[in-house]
C-alpha positions as CSV (number, residue, x, y, z in Angstrom):
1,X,0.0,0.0,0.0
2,X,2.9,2.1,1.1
3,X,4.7,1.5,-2.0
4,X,1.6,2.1,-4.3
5,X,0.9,5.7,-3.0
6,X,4.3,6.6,-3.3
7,X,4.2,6.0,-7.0
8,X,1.0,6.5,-7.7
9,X,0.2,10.0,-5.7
10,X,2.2,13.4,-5.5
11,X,1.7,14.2,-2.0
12,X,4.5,12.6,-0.5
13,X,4.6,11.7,3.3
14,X,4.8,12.9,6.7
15,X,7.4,12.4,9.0
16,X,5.0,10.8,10.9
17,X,5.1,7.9,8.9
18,X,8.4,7.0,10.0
19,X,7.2,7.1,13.8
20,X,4.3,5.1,13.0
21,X,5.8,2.3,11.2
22,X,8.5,2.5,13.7
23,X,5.7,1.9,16.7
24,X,4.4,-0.8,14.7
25,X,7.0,-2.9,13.9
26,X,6.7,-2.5,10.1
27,X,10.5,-2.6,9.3
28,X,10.3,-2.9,5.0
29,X,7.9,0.4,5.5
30,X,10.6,1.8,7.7
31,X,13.3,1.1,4.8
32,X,10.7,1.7,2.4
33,X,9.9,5.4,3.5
34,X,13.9,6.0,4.9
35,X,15.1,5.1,1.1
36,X,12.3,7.2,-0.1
37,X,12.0,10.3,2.3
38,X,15.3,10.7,4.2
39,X,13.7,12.6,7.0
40,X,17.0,11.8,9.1
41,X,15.8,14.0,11.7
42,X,12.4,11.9,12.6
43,X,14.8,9.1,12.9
44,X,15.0,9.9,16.5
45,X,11.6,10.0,17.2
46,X,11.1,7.0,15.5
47,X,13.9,5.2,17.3
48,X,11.7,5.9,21.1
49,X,9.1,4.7,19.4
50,X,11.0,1.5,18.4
51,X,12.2,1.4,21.7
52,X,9.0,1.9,23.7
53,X,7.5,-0.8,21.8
54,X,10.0,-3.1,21.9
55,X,10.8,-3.1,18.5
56,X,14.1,-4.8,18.0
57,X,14.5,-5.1,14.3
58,X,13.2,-1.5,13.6
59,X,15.3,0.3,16.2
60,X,18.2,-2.0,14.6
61,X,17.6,-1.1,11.7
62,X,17.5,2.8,12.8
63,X,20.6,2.7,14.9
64,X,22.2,1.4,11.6
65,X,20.9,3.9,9.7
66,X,22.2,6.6,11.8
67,X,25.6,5.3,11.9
68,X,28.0,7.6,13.7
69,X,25.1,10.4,14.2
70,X,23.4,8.4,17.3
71,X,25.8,10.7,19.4
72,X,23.4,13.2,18.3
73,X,20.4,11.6,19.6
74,X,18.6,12.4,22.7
75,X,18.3,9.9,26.2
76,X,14.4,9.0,25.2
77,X,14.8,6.0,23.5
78,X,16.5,4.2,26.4
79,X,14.3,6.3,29.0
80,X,11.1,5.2,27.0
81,X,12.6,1.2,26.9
82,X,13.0,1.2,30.8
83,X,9.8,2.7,31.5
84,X,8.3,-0.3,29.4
85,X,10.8,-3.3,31.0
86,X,12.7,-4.1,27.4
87,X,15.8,-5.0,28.8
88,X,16.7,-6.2,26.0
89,X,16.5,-2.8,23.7
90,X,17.9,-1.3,26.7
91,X,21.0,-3.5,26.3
92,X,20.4,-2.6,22.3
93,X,21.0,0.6,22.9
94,X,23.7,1.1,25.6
95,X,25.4,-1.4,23.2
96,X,25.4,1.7,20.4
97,X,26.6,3.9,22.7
98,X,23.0,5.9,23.8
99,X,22.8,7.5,26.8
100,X,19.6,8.0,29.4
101,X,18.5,9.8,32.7
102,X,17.8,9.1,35.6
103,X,14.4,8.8,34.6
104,X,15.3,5.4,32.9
105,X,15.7,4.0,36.2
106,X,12.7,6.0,38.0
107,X,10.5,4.7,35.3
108,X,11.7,1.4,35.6
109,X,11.0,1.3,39.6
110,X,7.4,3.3,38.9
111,X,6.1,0.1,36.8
112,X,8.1,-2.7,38.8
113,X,10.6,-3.7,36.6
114,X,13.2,-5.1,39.2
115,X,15.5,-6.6,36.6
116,X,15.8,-3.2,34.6
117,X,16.2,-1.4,37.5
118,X,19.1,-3.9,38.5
119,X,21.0,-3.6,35.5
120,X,20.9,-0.1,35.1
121,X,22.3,0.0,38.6
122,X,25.4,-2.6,37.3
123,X,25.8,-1.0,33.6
124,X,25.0,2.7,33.9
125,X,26.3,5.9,35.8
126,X,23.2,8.0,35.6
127,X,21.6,6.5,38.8
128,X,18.0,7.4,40.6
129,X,16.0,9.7,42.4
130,X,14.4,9.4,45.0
131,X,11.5,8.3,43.0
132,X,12.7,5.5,42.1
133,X,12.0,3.9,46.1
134,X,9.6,6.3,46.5
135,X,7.4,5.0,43.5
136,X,8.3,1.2,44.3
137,X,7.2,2.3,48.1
138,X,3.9,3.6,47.1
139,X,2.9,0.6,44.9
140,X,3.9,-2.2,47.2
141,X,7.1,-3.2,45.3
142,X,8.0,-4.8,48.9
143,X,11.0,-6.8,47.3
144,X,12.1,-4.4,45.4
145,X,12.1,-1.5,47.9
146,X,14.6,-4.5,50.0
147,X,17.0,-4.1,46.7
148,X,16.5,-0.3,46.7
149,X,17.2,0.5,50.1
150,X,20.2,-1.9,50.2
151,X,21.4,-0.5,46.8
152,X,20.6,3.2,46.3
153,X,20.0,3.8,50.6
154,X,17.5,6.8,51.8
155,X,14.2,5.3,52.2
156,X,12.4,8.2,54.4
157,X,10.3,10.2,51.5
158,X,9.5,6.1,50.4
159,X,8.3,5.5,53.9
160,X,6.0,8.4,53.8
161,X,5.1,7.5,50.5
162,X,3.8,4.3,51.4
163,X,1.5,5.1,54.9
164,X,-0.6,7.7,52.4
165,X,-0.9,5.3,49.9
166,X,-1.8,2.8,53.0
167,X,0.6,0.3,51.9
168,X,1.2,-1.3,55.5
169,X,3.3,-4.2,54.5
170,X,6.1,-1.8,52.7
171,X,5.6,0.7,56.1
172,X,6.3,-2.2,58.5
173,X,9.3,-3.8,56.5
174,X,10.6,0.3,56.0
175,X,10.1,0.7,59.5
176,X,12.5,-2.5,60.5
177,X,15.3,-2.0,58.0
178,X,15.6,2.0,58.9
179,X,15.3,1.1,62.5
180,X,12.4,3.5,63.2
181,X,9.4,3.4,65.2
């Protein structure tokens, strides 16, 4: 269909096309429209699409397509990837030399995603907030607020966190490793 509109209408596309095919996993539409309309600049957005998806071919095929001009790209792929749990774009992309923030690991701890959050820890300088227990705390991430706290340390804005959000279990185990009353 792609192909037939390109030679068969005058309009052209718009970079949007390249996001959407990205989010999609459609990698020959991805080629197709890349070969076609070298909108090098929606390549980026394209790749945090890829990556928030989980899109492994696609965001190969982008980083490839890049070549030496990932430098250039922004943080949000891998953020967006860590948010969602793909480790393994995550490892995709720190393997090309991408960077992220620490809201990579904060998104990670928001959703849960212990093994993520882990690897980022072992792998990556940018670190945490204090959301990152904080979130874990408030949504009864009990094990993972344990690997927090014995990883990252300050656990009091997690411990107020979880009495408002009345999560008693992560309060009483808070409570015994930070040796308050």
């Amino acid at each position: 269909m792609v192909r037939y509109l390109h030679d068969h209408r005058s309009e052209g596309c718009s970079k949007r096309a390249v996001v959407v095919a990205a989010k999609c996993g459609h990698l020959e539409v991805e080629r197709f429209l890349h070969t076609q309309y070298p909108f090098t600049h929606s390549l980026g957005h394209a790749l945090t699409s890829a990556a928030s998806n989980n899109r492994l071919d696609v965001a190969t095929y982008i980083i490839h397509a890049l070549g030496s001009a990932t430098e250039d790209f922004s943080t949000d792929p891998m953020d967006a990837a860590a948010r969602k749990g793909h480790l393994d774009m995550i490892q995709l992309l720190h393997q090309h030399h991408f960077g992220c923030t620490t809201q990579a690991m904060d998104g990670a701890a928001l959703y849960g995603h212990v093994e993520v959050v882990q690897w980022l820890h072992t792998h990556r300088t940018e670190g945490c907030t204090t959301l990152a227990m904080d979130r874990a705390a408030r949504y009864g991430h009990l094990e993972f607020v344990k690997w927090l706290y014995a990883n990252r340390g300050d656990a009091q804005m997690a411990l107020e966190g979880a009495r408002k959000k009345k999560r008693y279990d992560v309060v009483a185990m808070l409570k015994s490793i930070i040796g308050k009353a």
